[in-house]
Residue, then its C-alpha position, 0 to 999 in steps of 0.5 A: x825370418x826373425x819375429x819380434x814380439x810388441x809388448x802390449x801398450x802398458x809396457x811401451x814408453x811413448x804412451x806412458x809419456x803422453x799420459x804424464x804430459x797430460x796429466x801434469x797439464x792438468x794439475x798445474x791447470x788445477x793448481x792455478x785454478x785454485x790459486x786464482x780463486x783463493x787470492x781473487x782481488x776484485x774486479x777491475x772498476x768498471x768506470x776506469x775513465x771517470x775514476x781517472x777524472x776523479x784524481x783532479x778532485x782528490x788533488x783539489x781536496x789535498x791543495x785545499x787542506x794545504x790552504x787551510x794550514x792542516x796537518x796531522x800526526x797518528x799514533x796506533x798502540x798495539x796493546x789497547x787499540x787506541x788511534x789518536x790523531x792530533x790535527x794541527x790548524x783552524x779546523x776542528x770537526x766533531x769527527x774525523x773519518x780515517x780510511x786505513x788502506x791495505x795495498x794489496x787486497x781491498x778486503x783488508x781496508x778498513x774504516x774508523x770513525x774517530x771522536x774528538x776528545x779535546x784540544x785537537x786530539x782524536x781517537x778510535x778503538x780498533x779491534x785488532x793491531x795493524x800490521x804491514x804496510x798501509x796507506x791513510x786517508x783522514x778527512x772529515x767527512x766519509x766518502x768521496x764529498x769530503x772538503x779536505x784530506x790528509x794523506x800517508x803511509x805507515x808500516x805498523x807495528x810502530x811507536x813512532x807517530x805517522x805523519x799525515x800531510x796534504x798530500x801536494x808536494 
């Protein structure tokens, strides 16, 4: 009768497979781990309905500066950091509020306040250029009790000027 020595466990495969496979399990937990934390974009709103409800205000305040004659063009100068808004039609505030909306991370959105200069014409500093994609939102008063908004979408750097329109086509 013929015996075989078993190897201790350190020498046998089946071990040592199980051990990878539970320690690849735990390095991609990790790994996704930390991608969740570092690109965390904010909690869901936690009134969904009643946002939802809101749209047919923000249409409204759109169809009312439709109404008014109201347009706009921007220009952002990336060496200065000059925003200048020219505002076409009747009103005329002493301030525009511009909100400049990045798509993708609510932490990068941005608020400026823009004088008016003359004749119109509005401008702001910004203390950095843009870049990438943005979404614009003038209005003038801050916050969502504005009696009207223009709206629209610009890809900076760019020395073309943005349009930005009611909104309702």
């Amino acid at each position: 009768m013929e015996q075989h020595a078993i190897p201790p466990w350190y020498k046998q495969f089946w071990p040592w497979f199980l051990i990878a496979l539970l320690a690849s399990s735990v390095a991609f937990s990790l790994t996704y781990l930390a991608f969740s934390i570092r690109l965390y974009d904010g909690p869901v709103e936690q009134d969904y309905y009643k946002e939802g409800l809101a749209i047919n205000q923000q249409l409204a305040k759109q169809e009312h500066a439709q109404q008014l004659g109201l347009a706009a063009t921007l220009r952002a100068d990336p060496r200065t950091g000059d925003v200048i808004v020219d505002l076409e039609g009747e009103r005329r505030p002493e301030r525009l509020y511009l909100a400049l909306i990045f798509p993708t991370e609510s932490a990068r959105d941005r608020d400026l306040t823009l004088e008016h200069v003359r004749n119109g014409r509005y401008v702001a500093t910004i203390d950095e250029p843009l870049r990438y994609r943005w979404y614009l939102h003038l209005q003038p008063s801050p916050g969502n009790d504005a009696e009207w908004r223009l709206t629209g979408e610009a890809h900076f750097p760019t020395d073309s000027p943005i349009a930005l329109a009611p909104g309702i086509r």
